[in-house]
C-alpha positions as a Python dict, from the first residue, in 0.01 Angstrom:
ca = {
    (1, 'X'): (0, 0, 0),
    (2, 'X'): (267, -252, 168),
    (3, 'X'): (492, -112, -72),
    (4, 'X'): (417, 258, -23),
    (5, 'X'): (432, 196, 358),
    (6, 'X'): (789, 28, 354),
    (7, 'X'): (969, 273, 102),
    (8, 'X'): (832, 534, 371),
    (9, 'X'): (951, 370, 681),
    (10, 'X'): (1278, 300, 480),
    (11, 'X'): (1313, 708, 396),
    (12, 'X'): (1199, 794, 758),
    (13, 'X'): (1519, 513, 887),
    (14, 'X'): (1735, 731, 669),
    (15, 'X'): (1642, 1055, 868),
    (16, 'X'): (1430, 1186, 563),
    (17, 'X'): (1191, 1459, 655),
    (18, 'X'): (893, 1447, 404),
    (19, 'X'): (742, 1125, 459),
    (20, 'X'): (538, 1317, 672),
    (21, 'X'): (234, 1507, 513),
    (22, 'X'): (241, 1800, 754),
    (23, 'X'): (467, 1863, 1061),
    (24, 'X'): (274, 1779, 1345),
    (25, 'X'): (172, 1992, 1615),
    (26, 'X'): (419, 2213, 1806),
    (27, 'X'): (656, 2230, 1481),
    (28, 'X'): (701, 2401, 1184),
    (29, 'X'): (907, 2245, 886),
    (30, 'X'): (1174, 2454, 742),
    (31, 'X'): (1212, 2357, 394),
    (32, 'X'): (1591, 2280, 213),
    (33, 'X'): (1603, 2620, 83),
    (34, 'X'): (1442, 2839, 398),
    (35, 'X'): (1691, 2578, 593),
    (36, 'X'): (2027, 2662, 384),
    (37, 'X'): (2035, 2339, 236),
    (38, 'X'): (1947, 2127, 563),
    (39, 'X'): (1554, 2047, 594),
    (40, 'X'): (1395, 1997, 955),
    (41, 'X'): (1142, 2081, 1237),
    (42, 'X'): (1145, 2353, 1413),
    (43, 'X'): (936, 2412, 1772),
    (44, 'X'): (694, 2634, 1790),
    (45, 'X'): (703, 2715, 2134),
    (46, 'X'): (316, 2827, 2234),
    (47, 'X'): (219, 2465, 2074),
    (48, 'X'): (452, 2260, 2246),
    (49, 'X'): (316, 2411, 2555),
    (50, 'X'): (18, 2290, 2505),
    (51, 'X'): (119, 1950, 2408),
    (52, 'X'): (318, 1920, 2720),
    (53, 'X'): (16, 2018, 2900),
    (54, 'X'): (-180, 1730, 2725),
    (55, 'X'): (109, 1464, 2754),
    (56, 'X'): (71, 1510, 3140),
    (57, 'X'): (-271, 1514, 3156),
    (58, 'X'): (-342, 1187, 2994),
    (59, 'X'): (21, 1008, 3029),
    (60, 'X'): (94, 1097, 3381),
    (61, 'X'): (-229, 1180, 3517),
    (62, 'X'): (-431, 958, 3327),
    (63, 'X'): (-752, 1233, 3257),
    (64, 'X'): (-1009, 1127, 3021),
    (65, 'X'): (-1002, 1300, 2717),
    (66, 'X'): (-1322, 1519, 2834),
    (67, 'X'): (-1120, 1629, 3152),
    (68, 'X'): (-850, 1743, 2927),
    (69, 'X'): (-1113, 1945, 2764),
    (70, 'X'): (-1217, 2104, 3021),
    (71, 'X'): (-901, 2170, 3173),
    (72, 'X'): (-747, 2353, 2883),
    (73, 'X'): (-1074, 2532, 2827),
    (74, 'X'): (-1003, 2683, 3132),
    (75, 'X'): (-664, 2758, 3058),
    (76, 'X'): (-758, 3001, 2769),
    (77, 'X'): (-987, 3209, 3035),
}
């Protein structure tokens, strides 16, 4: 596992891409060959809304994780 874990931090240092499983939320990974030869994330602007919305919930305002719940509940009314 050690092992496994460094050669991944060491690709990630290197600016590889696929040490991640999935792209996270709010992108969408582009491969080499959809990318012309250049692999990377691309936002996906309705989900990065929403993870701005969260990141000032809890960072800034520091809501509970029910409150941001509720809040974006309400959003989607």
């Amino acid at each position: 596992m050690e092992r496994s874990r460094r050669g991944k931090k060491h690709a990630a240092l290197r600016g590889s891409l696929n040490v991640m499983a999935n792209a996270p939320y709010g992108y969408h990974y582009v491969t080499v060959h959809d990318g012309g030869g250049e692999a990377r994330f691309e936002l996906v602007p309705d989900q990065a809304d929403v993870v701005r919305d969260i990141f000032t919930w809890v960072g800034q305002e520091r809501c509970s994780l029910g409150e941001v719940c509720r809040r974006y509940r309400a959003t989607e009314d």
